[in-house]
PLY file of the C-alpha trace (Angstrom):
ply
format ascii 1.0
element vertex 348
property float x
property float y
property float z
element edge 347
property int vertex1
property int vertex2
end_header
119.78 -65.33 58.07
121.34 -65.04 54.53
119.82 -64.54 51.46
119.91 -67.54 48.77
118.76 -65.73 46.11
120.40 -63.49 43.49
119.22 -60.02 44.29
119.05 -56.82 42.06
119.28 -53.87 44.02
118.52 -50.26 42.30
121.72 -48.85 44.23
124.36 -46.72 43.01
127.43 -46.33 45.03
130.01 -43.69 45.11
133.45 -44.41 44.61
134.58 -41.71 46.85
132.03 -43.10 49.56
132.67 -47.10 49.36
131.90 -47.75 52.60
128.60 -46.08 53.09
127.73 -47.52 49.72
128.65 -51.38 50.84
126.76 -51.21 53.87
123.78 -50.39 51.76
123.96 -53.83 49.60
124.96 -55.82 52.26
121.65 -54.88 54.67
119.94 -56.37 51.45
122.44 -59.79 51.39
123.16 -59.69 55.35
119.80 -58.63 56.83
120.44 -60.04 60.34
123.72 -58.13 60.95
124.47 -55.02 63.11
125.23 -52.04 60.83
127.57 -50.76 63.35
129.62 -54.05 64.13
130.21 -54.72 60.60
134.12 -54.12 60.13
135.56 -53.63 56.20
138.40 -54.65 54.06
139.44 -52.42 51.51
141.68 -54.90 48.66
143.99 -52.34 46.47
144.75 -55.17 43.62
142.14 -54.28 41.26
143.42 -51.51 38.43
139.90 -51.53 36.86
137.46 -51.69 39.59
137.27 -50.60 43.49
136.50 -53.74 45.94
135.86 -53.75 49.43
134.76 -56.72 52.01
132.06 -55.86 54.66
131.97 -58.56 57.32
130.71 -59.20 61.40
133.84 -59.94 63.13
132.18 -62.88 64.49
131.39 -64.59 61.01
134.55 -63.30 59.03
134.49 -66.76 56.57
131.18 -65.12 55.42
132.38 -61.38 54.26
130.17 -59.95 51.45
132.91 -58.50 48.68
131.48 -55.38 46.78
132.97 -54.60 43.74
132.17 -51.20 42.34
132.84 -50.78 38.72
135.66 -48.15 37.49
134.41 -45.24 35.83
133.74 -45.61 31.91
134.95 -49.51 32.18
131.11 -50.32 30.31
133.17 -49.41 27.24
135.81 -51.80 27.75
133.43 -55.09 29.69
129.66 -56.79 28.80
128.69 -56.61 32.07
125.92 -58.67 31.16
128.09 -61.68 29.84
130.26 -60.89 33.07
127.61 -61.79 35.19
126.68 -64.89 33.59
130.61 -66.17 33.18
129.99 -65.68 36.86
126.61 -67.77 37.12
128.18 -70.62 35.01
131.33 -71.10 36.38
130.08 -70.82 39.75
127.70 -73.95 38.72
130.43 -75.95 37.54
132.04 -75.55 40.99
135.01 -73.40 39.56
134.00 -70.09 41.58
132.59 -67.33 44.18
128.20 -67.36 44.04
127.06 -64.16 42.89
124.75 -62.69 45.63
123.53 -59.50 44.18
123.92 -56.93 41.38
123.67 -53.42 41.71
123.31 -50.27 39.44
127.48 -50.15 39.09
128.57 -53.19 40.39
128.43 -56.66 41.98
128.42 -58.59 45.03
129.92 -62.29 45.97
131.18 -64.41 48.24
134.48 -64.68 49.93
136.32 -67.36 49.40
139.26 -68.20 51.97
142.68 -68.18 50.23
145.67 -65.85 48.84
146.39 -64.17 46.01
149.53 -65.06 43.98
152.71 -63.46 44.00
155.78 -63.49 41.35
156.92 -65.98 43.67
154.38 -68.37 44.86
152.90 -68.38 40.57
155.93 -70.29 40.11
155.75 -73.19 43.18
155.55 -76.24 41.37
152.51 -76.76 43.74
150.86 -74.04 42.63
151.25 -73.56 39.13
150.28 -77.29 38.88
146.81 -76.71 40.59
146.63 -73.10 38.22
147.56 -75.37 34.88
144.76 -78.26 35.42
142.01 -75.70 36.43
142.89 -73.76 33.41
142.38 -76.99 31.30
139.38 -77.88 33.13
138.24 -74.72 32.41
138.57 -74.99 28.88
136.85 -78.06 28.75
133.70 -76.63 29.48
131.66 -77.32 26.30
128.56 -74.93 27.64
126.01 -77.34 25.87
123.39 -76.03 28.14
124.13 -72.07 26.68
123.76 -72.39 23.35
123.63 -68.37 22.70
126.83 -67.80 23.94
129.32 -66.97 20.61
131.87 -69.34 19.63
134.12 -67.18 17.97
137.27 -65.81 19.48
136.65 -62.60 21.19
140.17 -61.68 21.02
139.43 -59.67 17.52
136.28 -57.48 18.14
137.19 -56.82 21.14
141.12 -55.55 20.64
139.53 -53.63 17.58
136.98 -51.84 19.66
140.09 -51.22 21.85
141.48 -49.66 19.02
138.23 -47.26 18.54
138.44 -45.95 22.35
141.99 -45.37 22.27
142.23 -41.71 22.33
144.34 -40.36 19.33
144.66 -36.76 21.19
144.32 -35.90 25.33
142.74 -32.66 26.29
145.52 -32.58 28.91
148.58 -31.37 27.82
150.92 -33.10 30.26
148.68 -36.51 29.38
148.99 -35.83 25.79
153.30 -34.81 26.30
153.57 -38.27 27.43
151.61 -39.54 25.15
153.72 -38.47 22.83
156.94 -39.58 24.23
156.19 -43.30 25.27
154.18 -44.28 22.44
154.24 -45.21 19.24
151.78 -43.18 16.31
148.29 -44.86 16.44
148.36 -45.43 12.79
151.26 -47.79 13.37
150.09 -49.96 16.16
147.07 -50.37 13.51
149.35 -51.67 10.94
150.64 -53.80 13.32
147.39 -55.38 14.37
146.36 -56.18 11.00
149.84 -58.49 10.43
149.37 -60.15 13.66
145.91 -60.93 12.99
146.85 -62.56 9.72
149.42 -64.71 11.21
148.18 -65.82 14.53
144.71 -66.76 12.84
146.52 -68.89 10.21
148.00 -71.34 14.09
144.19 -72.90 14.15
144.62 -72.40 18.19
141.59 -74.37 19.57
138.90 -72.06 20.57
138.11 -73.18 24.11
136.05 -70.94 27.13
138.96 -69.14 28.04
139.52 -66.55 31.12
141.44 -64.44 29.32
143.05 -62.24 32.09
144.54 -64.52 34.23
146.72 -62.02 36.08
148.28 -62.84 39.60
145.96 -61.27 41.70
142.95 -63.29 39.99
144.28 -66.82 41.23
143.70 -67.47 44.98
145.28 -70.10 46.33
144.25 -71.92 49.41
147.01 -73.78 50.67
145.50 -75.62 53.22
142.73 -77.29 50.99
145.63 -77.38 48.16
143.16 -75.94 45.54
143.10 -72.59 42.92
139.98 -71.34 42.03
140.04 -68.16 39.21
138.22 -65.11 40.19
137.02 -62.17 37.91
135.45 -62.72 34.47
135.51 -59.84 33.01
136.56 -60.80 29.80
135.39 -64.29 30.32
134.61 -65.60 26.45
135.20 -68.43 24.13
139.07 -67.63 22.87
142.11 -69.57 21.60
144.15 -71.59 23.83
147.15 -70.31 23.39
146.16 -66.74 23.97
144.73 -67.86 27.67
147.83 -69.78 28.61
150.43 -66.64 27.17
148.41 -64.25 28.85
148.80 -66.33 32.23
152.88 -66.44 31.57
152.95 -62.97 30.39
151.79 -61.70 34.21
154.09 -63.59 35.40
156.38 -60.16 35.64
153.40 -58.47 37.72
151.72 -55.35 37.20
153.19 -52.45 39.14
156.58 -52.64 38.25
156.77 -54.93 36.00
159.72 -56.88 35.13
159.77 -59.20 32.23
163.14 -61.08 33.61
160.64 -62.73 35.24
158.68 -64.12 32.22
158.98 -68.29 32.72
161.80 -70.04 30.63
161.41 -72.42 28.17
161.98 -74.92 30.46
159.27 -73.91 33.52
156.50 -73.41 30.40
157.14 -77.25 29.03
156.61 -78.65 32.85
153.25 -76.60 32.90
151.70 -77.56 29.79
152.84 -80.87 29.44
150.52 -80.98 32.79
147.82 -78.92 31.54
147.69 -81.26 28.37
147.22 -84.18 30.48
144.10 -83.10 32.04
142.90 -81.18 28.55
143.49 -84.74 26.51
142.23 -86.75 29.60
145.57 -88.85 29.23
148.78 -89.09 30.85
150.47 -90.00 27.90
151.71 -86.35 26.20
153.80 -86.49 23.70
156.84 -84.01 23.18
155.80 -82.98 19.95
152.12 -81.87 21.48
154.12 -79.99 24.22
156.01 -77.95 21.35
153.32 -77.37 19.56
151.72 -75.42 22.12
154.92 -73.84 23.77
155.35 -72.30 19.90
151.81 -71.21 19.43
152.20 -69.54 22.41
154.79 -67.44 22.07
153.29 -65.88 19.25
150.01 -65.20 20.43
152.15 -63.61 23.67
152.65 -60.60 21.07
148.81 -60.39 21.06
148.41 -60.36 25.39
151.03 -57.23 24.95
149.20 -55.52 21.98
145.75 -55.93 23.78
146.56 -54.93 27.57
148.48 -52.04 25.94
145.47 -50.80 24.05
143.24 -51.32 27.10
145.74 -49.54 29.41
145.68 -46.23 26.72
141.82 -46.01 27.50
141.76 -46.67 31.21
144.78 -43.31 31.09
142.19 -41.56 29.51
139.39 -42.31 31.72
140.31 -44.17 35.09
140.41 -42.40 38.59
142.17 -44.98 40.11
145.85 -44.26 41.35
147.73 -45.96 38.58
150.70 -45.02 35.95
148.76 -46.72 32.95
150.62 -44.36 30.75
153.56 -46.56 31.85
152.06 -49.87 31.76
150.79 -48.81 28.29
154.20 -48.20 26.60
155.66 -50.80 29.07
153.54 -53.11 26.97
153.76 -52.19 23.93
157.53 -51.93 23.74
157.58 -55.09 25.31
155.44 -56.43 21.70
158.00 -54.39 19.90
161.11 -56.21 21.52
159.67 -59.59 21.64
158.40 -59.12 17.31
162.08 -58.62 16.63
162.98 -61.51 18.55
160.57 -63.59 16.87
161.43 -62.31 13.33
157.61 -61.89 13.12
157.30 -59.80 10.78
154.43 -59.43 7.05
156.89 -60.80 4.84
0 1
1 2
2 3
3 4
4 5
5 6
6 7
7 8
8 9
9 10
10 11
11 12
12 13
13 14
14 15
15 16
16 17
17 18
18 19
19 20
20 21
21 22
22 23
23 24
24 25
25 26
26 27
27 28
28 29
29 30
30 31
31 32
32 33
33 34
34 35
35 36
36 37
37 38
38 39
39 40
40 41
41 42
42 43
43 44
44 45
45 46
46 47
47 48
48 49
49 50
50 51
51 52
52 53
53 54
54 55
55 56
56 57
57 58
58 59
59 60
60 61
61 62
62 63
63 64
64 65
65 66
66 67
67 68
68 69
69 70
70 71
71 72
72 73
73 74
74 75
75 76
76 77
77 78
78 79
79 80
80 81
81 82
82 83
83 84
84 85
85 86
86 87
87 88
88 89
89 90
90 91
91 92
92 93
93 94
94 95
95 96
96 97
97 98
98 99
99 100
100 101
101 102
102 103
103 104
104 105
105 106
106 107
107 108
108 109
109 110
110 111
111 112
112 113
113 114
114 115
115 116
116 117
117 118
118 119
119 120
120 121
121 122
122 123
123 124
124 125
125 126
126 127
127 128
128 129
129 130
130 131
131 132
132 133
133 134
134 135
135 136
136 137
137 138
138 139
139 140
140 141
141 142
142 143
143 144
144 145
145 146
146 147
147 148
148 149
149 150
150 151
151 152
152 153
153 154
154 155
155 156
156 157
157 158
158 159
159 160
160 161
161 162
162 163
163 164
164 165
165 166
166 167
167 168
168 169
169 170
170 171
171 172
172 173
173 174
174 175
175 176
176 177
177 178
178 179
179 180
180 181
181 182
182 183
183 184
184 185
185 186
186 187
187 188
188 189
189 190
190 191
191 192
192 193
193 194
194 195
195 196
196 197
197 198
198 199
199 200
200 201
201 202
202 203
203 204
204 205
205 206
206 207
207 208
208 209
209 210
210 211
211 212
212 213
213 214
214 215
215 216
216 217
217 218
218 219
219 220
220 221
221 222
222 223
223 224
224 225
225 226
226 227
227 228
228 229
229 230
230 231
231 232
232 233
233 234
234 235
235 236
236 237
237 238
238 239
239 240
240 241
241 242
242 243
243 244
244 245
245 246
246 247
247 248
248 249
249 250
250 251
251 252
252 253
253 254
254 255
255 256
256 257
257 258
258 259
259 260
260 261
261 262
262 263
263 264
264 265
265 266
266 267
267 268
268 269
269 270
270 271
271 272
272 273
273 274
274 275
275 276
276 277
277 278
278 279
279 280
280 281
281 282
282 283
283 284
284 285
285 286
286 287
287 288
288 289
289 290
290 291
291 292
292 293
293 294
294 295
295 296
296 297
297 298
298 299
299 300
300 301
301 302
302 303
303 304
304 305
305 306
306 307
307 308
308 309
309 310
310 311
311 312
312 313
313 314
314 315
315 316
316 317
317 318
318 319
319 320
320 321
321 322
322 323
323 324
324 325
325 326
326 327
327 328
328 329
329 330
330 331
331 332
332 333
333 334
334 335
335 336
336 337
337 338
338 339
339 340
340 341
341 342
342 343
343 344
344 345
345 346
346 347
């Protein structure tokens, strides 16, 4: 028996104790299965959250996934509009089913497929499936949710960022390399306010956007030849361009991250000239459409740096999970730095 319902379970599970904790929810979602057959999967991709799969050996295809949420992350994510991104993309037939929420975290189905590497993202295959689900994904007009905001949610949400980052650590070895790998905080806020200026001024079209389309949220089942887009954390309406630079930005990975990697000229052009032929619902693109985008885009690629370099500040303060965001912080933002120059994107 399996439950078809979405459940809300008043369950709190430790970090330090996932297993334990998972078996708990998934006696709720699972009810028929043996407690002590159940075998787990612990998945080490996730740098904001802790997931782990409980499943019978004999029914594998139907593993529960538990997600527990990383400590202080409700001051980064809605967890509320998380949960419905979930519930409406699962609808249109673009996702995992939700199966129950619990006090810090969530709990969905396992869907058969592997996550992308640095290698397979750029398989002509692959990134062909990734760029048509991404404009079929933006298509979504959401008609039938007509509370959800329009506006981009790039701009509140980088500025709340920009509240949490810490301007001092407690620590003194945190707060040395603070020091040392990043620029002063009253910089990086003169620098938001220019971009904001000139990126607003490219009238991207606001579409429902993913917004962290990182590697290891694309699984790709190659034997049914299909993508689907997992975690919606930052699910919102956005601009366009922002979704599709954020894709090619983590396209250099995320634990040792190498921006040689970031696609050429060239590989971007194949991609969106095939993401604008499912967006525009025609196969005749022009070159000057393809251009337009490929430029917009590598602007709003300084914003993906700026934003994922504020978020990693806050996760150093606050994250206990085994990760160098102090690195990935100052990788980021000098990567903004380097790429502004190159640009010539400067106030003036």
């Amino acid at each position: 028996m399996t439950t078809t319902e979405e459940l809300e379970l008043n369950i709190t599970i430790d970090e330090n104790n996932l297993i334990t904790g998972a078996i708990d929810v998934v006696k709720h979602i699972r009810p028929t299965w043996v407690t002590n057959r159940l075998q787990f999967k612990v998945f080490t991709d996730g740098i904001t959250n802790k997931l782990i799969g409980v499943y019978d050996p004999d029914h594998y295809n139907e593993m529960v996934l538990v997600r527990v949420y990383g400590n202080k992350t409700d001051l980064l994510i809605d967890r509320a509009d998380e949960k419905r991104n979930i519930r409406i993309l699962n609808k249109a037939g673009h996702t995992h089913k939700l199966y129950a929420t619990f006090n810090n975290g969530l709990a969905y189905e396992f869907l058969p497929g592997e996550i992308l590497t640095i290698k397979t993202v750029r398989q002509r295959e692959v990134y062909s499936l990734i760029a048509k689900r991404m404009a079929q994904m933006h298509k979504l007009t959401l008609n039938d949710y007509p509370d959800i905001n329009r506006e981009p949610m790039i701009w509140k949400k980088t500025e709340r960022f920009m509240e949490l980052m810490p301007r001092y650590f407690n620590d003194p070895d945190k707060q040395s390399r603070f020091q040392s790998m990043i620029k002063p905080i009253a910089i990086l806020e003169e620098e938001y306010k220019i971009l904001k200026n000139k990126l607003i001024m490219l009238n991207s079209p606001i579409v429902f956007a993913h917004n962290d389309l990182l590697l290891a949220n694309v699984l790709y089942n190659k034997e049914q030849n299909t993508v689907t887009f997992i975690d919606f954390e930052y699910t919102a309406f956005n601009y366009q361009a922002f979704d599709i630079a954020n894709h090619f930005a983590e396209f250099a990975g995320v634990d040792n991250i190498d921006y040689s990697l970031y696609p050429e000229e060239t590989f971007q052009r194949s991609w969106l000239r095939i993401y604008l032929q499912c967006y525009n619902g025609t196969r005749n693109v022009s070159e000057d459409d393809v251009t337009k985008l490929y430029e917009q885009i590598q602007q709003f690629t300084l914003l993906t740096h700026f934003f994922w370099g504020c978020w990693a500040l806050i996760q150093y303060n606050y994250s206990t999970i085994d990760f160098d965001f102090s690195r990935f912080a100052a990788t980021r933002f000098n990567e903004f730095f380097k790429l502004k120059d190159q640009l010539k994107f400067h106030s003036k």
